[in-house]
TIVEXDO-917001 format. One record per residue (C-alpha): residue number from 1; residue in three letters; x, y, z. Coordinates in steps of 0.05 Angstrom, whole numbers, always signed. Example, Ala and Ser with C-alpha at 12.3 -4.5 7.8 and 13.67 -1.06 7.14 Angstrom:
REM residues 2
 resi resn      x      y      z
    1  ALA   +246    -90   +156
    2  SER   +273    -21   +143
This chain:
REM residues 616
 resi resn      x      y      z
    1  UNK   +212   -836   -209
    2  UNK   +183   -886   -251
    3  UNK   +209   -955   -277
    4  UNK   +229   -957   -341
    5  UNK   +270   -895   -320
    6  UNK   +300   -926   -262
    7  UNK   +322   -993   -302
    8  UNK   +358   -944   -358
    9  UNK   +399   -916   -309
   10  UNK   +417   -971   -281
   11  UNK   +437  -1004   -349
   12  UNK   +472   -936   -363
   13  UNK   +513   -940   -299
   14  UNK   +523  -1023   -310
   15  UNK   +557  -1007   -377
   16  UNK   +605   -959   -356
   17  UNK   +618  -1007   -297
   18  UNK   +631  -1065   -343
   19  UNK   +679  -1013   -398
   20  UNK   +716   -989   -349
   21  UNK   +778   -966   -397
   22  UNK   +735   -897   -426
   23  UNK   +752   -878   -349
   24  UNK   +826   -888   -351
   25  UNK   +815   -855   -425
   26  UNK   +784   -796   -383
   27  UNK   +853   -789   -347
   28  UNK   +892   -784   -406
   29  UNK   +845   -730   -444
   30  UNK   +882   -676   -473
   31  UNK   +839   -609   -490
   32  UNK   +875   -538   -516
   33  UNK   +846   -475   -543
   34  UNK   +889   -436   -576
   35  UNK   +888   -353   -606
   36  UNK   +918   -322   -647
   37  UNK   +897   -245   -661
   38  UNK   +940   -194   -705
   39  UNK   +902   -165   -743
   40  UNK   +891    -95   -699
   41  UNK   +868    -36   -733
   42  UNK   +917     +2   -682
   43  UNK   +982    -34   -675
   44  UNK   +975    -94   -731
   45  UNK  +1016   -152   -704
   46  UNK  +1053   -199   -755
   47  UNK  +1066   -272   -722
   48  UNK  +1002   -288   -673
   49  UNK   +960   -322   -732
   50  UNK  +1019   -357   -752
   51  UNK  +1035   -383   -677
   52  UNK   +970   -395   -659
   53  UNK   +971   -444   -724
   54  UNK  +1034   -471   -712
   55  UNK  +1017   -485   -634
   56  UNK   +960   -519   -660
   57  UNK   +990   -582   -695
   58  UNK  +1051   -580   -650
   59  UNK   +985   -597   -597
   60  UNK   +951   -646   -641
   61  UNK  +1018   -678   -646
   62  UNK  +1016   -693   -572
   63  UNK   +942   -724   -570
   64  UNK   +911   -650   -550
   65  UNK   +836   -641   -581
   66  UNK   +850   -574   -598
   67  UNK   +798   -513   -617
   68  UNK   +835   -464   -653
   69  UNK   +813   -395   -668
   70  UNK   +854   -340   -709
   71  UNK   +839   -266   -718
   72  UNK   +775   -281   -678
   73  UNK   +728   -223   -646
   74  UNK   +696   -223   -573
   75  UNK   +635   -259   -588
   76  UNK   +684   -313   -618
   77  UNK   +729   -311   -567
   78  UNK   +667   -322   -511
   79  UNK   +637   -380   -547
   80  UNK   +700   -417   -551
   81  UNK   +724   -404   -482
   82  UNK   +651   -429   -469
   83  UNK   +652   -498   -513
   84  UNK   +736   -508   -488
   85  UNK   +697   -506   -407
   86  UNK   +651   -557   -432
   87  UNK   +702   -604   -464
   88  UNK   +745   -602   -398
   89  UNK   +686   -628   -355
   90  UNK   +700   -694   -377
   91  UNK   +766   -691   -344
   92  UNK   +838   -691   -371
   93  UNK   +890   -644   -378
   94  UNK   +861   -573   -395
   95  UNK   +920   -520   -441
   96  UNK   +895   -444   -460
   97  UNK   +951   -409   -506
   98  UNK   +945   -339   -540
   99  UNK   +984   -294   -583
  100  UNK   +964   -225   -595
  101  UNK   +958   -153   -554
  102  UNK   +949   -157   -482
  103  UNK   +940    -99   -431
  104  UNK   +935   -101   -348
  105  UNK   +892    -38   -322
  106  UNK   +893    -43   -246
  107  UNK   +926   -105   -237
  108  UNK   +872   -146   -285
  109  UNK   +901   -180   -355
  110  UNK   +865   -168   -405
  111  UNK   +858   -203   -476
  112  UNK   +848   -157   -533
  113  UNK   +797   -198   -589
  114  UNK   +795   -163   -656
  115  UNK   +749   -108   -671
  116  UNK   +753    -70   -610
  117  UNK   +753     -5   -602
  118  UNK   +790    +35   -535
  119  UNK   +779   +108   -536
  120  UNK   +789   +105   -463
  121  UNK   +816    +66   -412
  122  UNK   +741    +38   -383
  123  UNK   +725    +17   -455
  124  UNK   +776    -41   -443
  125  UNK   +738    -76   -392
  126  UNK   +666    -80   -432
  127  UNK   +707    -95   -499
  128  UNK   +764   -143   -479
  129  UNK   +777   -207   -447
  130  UNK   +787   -214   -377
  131  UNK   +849   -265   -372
  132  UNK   +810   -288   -302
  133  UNK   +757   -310   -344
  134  UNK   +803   -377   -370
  135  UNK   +815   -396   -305
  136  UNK   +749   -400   -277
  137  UNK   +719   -446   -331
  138  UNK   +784   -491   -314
  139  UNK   +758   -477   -241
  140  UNK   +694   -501   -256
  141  UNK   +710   -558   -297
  142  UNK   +755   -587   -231
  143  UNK   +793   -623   -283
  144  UNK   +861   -626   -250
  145  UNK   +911   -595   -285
  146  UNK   +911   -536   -328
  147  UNK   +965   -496   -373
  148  UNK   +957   -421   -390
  149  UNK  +1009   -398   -435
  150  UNK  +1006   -312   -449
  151  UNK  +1054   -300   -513
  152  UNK  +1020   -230   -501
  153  UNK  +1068   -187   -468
  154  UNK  +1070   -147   -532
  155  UNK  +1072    -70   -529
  156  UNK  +1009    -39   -513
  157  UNK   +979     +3   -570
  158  UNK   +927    +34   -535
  159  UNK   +969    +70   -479
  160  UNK   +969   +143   -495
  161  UNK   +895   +139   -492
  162  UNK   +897   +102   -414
  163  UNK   +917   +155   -348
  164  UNK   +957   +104   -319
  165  UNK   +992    +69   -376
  166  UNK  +1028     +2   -351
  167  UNK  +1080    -36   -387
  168  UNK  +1066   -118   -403
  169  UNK  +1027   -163   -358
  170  UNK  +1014   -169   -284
  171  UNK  +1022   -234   -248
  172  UNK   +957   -272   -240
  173  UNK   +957   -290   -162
  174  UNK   +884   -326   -153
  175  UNK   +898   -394   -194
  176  UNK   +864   -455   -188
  177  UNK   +906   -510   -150
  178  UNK   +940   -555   -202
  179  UNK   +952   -495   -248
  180  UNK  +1019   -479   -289
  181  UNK  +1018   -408   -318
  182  UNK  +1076   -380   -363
  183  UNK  +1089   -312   -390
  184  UNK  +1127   -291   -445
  185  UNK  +1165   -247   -411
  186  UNK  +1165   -224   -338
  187  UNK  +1122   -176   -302
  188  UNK  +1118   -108   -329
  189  UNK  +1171   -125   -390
  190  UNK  +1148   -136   -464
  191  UNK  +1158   -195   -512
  192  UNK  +1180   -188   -577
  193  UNK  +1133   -208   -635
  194  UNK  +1193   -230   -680
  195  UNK  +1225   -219   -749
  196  UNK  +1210   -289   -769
  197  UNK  +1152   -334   -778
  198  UNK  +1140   -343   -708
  199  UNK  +1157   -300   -640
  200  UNK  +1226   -317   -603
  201  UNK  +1188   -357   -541
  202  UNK  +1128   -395   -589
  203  UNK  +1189   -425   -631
  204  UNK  +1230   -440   -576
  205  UNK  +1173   -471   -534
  206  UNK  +1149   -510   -592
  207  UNK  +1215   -543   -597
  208  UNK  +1223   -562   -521
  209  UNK  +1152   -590   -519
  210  UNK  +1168   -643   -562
  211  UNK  +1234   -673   -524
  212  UNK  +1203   -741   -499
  213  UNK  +1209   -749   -418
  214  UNK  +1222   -683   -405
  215  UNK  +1174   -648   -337
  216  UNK  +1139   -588   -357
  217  UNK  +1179   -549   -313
  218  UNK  +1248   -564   -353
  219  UNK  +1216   -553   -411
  220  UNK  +1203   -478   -393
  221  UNK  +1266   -476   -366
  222  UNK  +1301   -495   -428
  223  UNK  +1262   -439   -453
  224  UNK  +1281   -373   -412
  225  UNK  +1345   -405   -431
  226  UNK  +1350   -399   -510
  227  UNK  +1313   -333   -509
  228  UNK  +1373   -295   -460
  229  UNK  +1407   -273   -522
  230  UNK  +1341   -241   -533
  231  UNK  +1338   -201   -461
  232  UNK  +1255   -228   -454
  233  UNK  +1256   -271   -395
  234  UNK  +1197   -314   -387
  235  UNK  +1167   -317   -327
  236  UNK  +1119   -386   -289
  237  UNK  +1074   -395   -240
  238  UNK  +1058   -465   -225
  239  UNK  +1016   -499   -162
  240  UNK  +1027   -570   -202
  241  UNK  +1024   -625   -144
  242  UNK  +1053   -682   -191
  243  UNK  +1092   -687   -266
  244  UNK  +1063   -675   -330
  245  UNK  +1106   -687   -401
  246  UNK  +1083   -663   -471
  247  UNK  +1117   -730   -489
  248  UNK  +1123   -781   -443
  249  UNK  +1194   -829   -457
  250  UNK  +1172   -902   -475
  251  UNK  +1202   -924   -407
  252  UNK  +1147   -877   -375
  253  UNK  +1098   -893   -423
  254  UNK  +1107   -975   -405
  255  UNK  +1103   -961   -338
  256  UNK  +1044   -922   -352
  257  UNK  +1007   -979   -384
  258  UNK  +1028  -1023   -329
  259  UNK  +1000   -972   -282
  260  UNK   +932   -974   -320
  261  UNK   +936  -1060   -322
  262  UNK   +930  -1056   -247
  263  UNK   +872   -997   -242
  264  UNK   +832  -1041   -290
  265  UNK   +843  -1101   -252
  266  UNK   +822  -1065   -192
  267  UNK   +756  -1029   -222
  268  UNK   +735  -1101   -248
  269  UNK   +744  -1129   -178
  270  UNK   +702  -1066   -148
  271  UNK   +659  -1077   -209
  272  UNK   +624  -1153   -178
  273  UNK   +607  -1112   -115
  274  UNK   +591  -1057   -140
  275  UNK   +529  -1096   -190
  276  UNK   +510  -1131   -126
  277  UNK   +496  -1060    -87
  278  UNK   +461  -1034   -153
  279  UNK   +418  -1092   -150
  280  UNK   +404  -1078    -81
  281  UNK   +387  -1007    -93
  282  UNK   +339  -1029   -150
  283  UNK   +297  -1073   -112
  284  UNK   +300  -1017    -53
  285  UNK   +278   -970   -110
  286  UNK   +225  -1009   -134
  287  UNK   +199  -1016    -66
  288  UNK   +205   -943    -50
  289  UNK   +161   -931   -120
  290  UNK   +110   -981    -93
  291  UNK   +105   -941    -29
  292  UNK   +103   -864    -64
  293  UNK    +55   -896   -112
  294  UNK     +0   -915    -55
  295  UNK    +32   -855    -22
  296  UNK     +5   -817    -82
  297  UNK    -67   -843    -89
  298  UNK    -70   -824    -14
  299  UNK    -52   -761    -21
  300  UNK   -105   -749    -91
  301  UNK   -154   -776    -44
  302  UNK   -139   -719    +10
  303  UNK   -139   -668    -43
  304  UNK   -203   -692    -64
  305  UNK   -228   -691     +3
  306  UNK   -202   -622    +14
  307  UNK   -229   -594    -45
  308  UNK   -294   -621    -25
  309  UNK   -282   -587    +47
  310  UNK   -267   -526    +18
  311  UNK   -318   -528    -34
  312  UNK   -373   -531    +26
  313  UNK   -345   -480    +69
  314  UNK   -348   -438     +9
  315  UNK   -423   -454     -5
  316  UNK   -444   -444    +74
  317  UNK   -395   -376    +65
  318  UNK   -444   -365     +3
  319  UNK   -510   -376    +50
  320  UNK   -485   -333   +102
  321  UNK   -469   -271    +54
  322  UNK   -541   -276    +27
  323  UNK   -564   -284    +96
  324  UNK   -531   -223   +118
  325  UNK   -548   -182    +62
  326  UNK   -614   -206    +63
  327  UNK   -621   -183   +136
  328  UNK   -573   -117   +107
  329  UNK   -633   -110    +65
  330  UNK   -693   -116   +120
  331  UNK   -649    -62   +166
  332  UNK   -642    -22   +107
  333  UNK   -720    -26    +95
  334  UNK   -739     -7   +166
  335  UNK   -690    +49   +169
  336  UNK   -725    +85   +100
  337  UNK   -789    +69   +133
  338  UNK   -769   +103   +191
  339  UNK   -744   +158   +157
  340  UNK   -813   +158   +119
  341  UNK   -844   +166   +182
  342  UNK   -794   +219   +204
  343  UNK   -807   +263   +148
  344  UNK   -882   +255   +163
  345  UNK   -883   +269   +229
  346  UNK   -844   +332   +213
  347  UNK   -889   +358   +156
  348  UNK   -940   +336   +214
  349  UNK   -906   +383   +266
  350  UNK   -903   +433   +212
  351  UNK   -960   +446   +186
  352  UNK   -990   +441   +267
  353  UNK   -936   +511   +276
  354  UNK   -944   +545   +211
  355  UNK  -1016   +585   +200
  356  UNK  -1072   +568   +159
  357  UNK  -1075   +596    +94
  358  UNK  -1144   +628   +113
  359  UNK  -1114   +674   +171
  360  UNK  -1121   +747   +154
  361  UNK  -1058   +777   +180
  362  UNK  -1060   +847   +165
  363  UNK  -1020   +879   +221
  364  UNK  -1029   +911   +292
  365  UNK  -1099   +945   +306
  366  UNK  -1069   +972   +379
  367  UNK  -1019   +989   +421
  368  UNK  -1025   +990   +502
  369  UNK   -952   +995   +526
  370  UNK   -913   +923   +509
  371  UNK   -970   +895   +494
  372  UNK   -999   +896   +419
  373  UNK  -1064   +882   +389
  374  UNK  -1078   +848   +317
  375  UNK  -1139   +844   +290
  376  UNK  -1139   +769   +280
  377  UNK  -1163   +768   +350
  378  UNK  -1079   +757   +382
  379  UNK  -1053   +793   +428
  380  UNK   -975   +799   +437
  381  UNK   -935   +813   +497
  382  UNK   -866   +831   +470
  383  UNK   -827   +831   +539
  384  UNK   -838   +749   +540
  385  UNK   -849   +739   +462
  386  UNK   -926   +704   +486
  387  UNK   -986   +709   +444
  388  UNK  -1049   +710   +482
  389  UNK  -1122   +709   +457
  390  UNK  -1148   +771   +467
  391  UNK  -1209   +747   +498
  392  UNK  -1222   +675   +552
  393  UNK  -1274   +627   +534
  394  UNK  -1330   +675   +571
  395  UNK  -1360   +609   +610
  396  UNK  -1335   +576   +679
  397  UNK  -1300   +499   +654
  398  UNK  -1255   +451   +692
  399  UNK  -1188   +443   +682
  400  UNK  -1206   +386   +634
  401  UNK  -1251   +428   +599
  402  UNK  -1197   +482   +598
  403  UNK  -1144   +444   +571
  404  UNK  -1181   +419   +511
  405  UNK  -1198   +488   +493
  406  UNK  -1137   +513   +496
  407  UNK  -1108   +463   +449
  408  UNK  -1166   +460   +402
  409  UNK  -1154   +541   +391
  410  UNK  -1152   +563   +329
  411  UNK  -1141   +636   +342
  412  UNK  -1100   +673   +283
  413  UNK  -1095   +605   +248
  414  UNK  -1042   +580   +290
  415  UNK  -1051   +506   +316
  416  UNK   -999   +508   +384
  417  UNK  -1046   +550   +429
  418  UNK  -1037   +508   +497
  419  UNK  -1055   +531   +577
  420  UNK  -1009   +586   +611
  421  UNK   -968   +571   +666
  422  UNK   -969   +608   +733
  423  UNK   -911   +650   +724
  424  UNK   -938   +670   +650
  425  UNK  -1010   +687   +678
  426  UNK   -974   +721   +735
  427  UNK   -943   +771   +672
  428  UNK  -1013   +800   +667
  429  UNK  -1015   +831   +725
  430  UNK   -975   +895   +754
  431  UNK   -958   +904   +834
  432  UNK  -1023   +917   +851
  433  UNK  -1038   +850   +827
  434  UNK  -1084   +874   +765
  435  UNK  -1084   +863   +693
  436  UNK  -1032   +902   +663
  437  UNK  -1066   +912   +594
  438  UNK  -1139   +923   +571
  439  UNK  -1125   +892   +508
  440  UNK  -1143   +815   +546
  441  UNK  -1211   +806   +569
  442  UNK  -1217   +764   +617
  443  UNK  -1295   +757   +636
  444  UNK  -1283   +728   +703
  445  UNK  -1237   +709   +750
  446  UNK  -1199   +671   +743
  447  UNK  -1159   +630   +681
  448  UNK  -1140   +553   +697
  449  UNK  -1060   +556   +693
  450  UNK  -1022   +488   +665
  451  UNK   -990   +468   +737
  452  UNK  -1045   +484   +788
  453  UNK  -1037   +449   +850
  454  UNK   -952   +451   +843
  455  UNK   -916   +481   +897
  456  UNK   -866   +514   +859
  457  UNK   -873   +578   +812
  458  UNK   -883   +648   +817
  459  UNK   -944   +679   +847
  460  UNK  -1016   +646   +850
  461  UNK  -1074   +674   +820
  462  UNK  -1135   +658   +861
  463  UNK  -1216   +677   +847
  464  UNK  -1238   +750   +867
  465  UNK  -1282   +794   +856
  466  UNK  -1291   +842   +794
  467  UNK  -1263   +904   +812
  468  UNK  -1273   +936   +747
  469  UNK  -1288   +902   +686
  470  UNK  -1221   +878   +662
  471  UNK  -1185   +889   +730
  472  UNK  -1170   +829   +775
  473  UNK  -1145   +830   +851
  474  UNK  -1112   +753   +854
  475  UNK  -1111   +726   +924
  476  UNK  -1109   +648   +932
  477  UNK  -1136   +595   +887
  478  UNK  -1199   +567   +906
  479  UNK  -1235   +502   +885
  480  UNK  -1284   +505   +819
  481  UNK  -1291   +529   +764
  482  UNK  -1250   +580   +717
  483  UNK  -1238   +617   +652
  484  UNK  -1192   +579   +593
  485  UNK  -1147   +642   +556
  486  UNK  -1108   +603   +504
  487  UNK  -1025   +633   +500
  488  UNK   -970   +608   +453
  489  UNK   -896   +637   +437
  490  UNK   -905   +699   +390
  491  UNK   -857   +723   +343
  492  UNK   -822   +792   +344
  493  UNK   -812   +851   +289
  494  UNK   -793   +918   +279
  495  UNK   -842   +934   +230
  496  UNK   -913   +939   +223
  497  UNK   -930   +917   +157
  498  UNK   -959   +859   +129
  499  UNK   -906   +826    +91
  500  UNK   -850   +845   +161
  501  UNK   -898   +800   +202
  502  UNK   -910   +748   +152
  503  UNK   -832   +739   +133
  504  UNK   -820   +728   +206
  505  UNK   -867   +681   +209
  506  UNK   -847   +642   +148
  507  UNK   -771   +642   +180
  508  UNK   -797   +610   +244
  509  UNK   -836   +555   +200
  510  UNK   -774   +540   +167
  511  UNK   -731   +532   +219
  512  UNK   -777   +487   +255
  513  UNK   -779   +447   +193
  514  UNK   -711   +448   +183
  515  UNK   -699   +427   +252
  516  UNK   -753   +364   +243
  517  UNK   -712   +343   +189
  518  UNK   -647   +336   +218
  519  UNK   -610   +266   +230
  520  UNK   -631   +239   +304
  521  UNK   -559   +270   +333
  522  UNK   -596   +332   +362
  523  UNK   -668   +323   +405
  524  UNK   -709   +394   +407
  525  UNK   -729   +406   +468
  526  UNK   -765   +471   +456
  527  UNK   -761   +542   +411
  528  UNK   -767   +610   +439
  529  UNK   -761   +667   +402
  530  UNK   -753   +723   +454
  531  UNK   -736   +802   +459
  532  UNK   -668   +802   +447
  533  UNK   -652   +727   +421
  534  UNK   -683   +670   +395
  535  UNK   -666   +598   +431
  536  UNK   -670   +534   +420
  537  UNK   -659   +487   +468
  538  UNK   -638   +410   +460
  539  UNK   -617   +345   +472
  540  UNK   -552   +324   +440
  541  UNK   -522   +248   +432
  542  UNK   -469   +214   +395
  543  UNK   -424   +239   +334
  544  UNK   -392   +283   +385
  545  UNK   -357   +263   +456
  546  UNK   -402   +306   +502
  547  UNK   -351   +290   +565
  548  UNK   -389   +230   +594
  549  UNK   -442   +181   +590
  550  UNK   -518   +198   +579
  551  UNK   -556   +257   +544
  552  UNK   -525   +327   +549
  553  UNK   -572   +387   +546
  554  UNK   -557   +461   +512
  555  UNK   -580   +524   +488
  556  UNK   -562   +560   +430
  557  UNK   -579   +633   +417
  558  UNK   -591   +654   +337
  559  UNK   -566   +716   +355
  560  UNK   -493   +687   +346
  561  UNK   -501   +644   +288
  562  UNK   -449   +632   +237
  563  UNK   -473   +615   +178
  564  UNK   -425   +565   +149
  565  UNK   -436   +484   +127
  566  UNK   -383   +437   +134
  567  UNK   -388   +363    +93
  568  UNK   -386   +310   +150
  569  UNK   -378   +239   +113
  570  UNK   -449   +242    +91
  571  UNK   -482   +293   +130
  572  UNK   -471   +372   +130
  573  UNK   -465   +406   +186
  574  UNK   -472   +474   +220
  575  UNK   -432   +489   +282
  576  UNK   -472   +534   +332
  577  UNK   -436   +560   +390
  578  UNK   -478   +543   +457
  579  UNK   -500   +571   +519
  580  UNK   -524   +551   +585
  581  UNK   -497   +485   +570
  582  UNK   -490   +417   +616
  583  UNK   -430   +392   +573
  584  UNK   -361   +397   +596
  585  UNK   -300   +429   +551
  586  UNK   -346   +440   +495
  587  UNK   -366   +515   +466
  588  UNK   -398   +488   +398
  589  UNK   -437   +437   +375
  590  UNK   -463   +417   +302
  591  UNK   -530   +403   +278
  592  UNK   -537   +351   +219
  593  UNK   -578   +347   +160
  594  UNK   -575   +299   +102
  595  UNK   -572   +341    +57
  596  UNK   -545   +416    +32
  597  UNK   -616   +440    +26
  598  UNK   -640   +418    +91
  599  UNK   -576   +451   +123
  600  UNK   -585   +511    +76
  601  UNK   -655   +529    +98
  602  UNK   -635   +526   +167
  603  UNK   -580   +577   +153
  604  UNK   -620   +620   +113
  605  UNK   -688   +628   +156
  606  UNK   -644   +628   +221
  607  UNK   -608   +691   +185
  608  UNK   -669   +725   +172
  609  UNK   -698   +724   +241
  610  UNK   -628   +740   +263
  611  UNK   -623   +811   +231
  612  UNK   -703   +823   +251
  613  UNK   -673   +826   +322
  614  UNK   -601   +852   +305
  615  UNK   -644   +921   +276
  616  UNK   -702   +925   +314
């Protein structure tokens, strides 16, 4: 609050302090609105305009400030009910008189203004006035006293058109206290509207009002009295705690003033004390303002302070996005990298798997039992799916010696020729323990295998003599020097041709490439492509709960593939149904790519080596 403000109310409240008599003034205020509507289009009245005027100056007679309204509609009727609330907040005796049609539907009074229109019972209550409406802006002006007088009893126009037609008024039970209500007539009876210039109980009441000393209540009284010859009763309702007169008699008036003398003399007395507490309050106000003034500079200062606060935390909040993202960016970089590499390493692996485009591959040159002959110098064993060269090196090496030529072997064009294993050199050779098949040369006894000197595996082949010249009788290995015969996994088809072989081929290649492509969910352990199936076996982690912690191993056979991709949030994947599996509860598994083609090409070449072995 600031001074100047402060020091006008103060005068403000001095003056009225120091004038006290516009306060006694208040207690003799006098406010009425009155109405007076007859002018229906169903059910014309004659006498409410004239009693509304005539009740007008009978009130201005008696020191009432009266509004007066005549033949008014509903907006009317609102905004004087509105500015008559407003004048009774000052205080005073409040008065509310109307003349015209009124109707009760469900135990509500309602006014009717001019204009309206009731087709139907509801219409009343959207197009009328409610006769609770009166009393609450008395009720919220807590003025004191209040008189409602209803000269609307009158015969309701509207009835055949309402289900429950009801004759005159109903009694209004929820007054304000200090409240004197009178009806025309009594409950459920109708008023007459009159022959003459005015209605029986207007003239009548018009004439008691202005008997001087006589209590509101006689004055009523006097009323139901003259209108007997009539057969209308009027009917009160009054919660009045003390007298009120229309006219006062000069005794009552002088005793009135008197009254006043001594109030004023009293509210002068209270008035000393009263200037001595607002002068106290003044200088406690001015110290208060002096304390939420600095209170106020404090409080800018913390909001500067904040701001500042906030404005830093928002600039380190700044640094440590761009950090992040920065550092977002660097893991972003050396994951594409990566994937750079990836993709290398797989075009790497692939072209080490698929055949040079040199190789002459024009089909089988012969046939000794499950063994075939090409003549690009392979032979292959179609019981295992191996591919040997048909001939060893032809010279005694080391196992060094024999491992590098293996590997180095570019027999058919294909770059994985590697050393046999025991068990796989142990194919070659029937019961008697001689090569199966002249369609290997093997110039002496005997080939290095990849795990000489293990333990474990099938049986040994050991140096002997030549029995013949591709037949060898295997005993025990023997220290020194042997033969290197190259092997890798063959392929398998039913055909002989050219373009058979090379379409098998070309499936494999794609596969494998597929397979180096995929995301790093699913670790490749190895690819077999057998009689009767083609595996692969692998090394699965995350994206799917394997049952446990750590790698889970499995083995899928491309005999039982179902061709179908699903979208996985940004992979695709291809469920495979798995055998000769570690994992617990789990009979599928899905491969992912990172994209549709990837995915498709593994689908499509799997497919194709698929029906080679479905129709062989």
């Amino acid at each position: 609050m600031q001074t100047m403000p402060i020091r006008i109310f103060l005068v403000l409240f001095i003056i009225i302090l120091i004038y006290p008599s516009s306060l006694i003034a208040a207690t003799e205020r006098r406010t009425a609105l009155v109405i007076g509507n007859g002018s229906y289009e169903g059910g014309p009245l004659i006498n409410p305009a004239n009693d509304a005027t005539d009740m007008a100056a009978k009130l201005k007679s008696l020191d009432f400030d009266v509004i007066l309204k005549k033949n008014s509609h509903l907006q009317d009727i609102e905004e004087a009910m509105e500015e008559f609330g407003n004048r009774l907040k000052r205080g005073g005796v409040g008065l509310f008189y109307f003349a015209g049609h009124g109707v009760q539907i469900g135990g509500v009074n309602y006014l009717l203004p001019i204009g309206v229109k009731v087709r139907k019972e509801s219409d009343v209550r959207y197009q009328a006035i409610d006769a609770n409406r009166i009393l609450d802006e008395m009720a919220n002006a807590n003025n004191g006293l209040n008189i409602v007088i209803l000269d609307a009893c009158r015969d309701n126009p509207y009835g055949r058109n309402f289900r429950n037609a009801s004759r005159g008024l109903a009694i209004i039970s929820a007054a304000p206290e200090g409240t004197f209500i009178s009806y025309a007539t009594g409950p459920g009876q109708l008023a007459l509207d009159g022959s003459g210039r005015n209605s029986p109980y207007t003239e009548a009441l018009m004439k008691n009002m202005t008997i001087p000393g006589l209590p509101i209540e006689q004055v009523f009284k006097n009323v139901r009295v003259q209108l007997t010859p009539y057969k209308q009763t009027p009917w009160e309702m009054s919660s009045l705690k003390g007298d009120f007169y229309f006219k006062p008699s000069q005794v009552k008036s002088e005793d009135l003033i008197r009254k006043q003398e001594a109030e004023r003399v009293i509210i002068v007395e209270e008035k000393k004390q009263q200037q001595q507490e607002i002068e106290r309050k003044y200088q406690e106000l001015e110290r208060q303002e002096a304390l939420q003034s600095e209170q106020r500079k404090m409080e800018s200062e913390q909001v500067r302070l904040a701001e500042e606060k906030k404005r830093q935390q928002q600039e380190m909040e700044r640094k440590r996005q761009e950090s992040e993202r920065q550092e977002a960016l660097k893991v972003e970089q050396k994951n594409q990298e990566a994937e750079q590499v990836r993709l290398v390493e797989g075009k790497k692996q692939l072209a080490m798997l698929r055949p040079s485009s040199t190789s002459k591959f024009v089909g089988e040159a012969y046939r000794d039992g499950r063994f075939i002959s090409y003549d690009n110098g392979t032979v292959v064993d179609t019981n295992s799916n191996l591919m040997w060269a048909a001939m060893d090196n032809g010279k005694d090496v080391e196992e060094y010696g024999a491992k590098k030529y293996c590997e180095n072997y570019r027999g058919g064009g294909y770059t994985d020729w590697r050393m046999p294993t025991k068990a796989e050199l142990a194919g070659l050779f029937g019961s008697k323990k001689e090569m199966v098949t002249d369609l290997i040369k093997i110039t002496k006894c005997c080939p290095w295998p990849s795990d000489y000197g293990r333990e474990e595996g099938s049986t040994d082949i050991s140096n002997s003599s030549l029995s013949s010249r591709n037949k060898i009788a295997p005993t025990s290995f023997d220290s020194g020097c042997w033969r290197a015969l190259p092997v890798r996994h063959g392929i398998i088809s039913s055909s002989n041709s050219k373009d058979a072989v090379d379409l098998s081929i070309k499936a494999i290649d794609d596969i494998k490439l597929s397979l180096s492509l995929m995301e790093p969910n699913n670790t490749i352990e190895n690819m077999i492509v057998k009689e009767n199936e083609i595996e692969i076996t692998f090394t699965s982690t995350g994206r799917i709960n394997l049952g446990g912690d750590g790698n889970r191993r499995g083995r899928i056979r491309y005999v039982d593939i179902k061709p179908q991709i699903w979208k996985s949030g940004q992979s695709y994947s291809v469920y495979l149904p798995i055998s000769g599996s570690t994992m617990t509860d789990i009979n599928e598994i899905p491969f992912f790519w990172k994209s549709m083609e990837h995915a498709n090409q593994f689908v499509n070449a799997a497919s194709v080596l698929k029906n080679k072995i479905m129709n062989r």
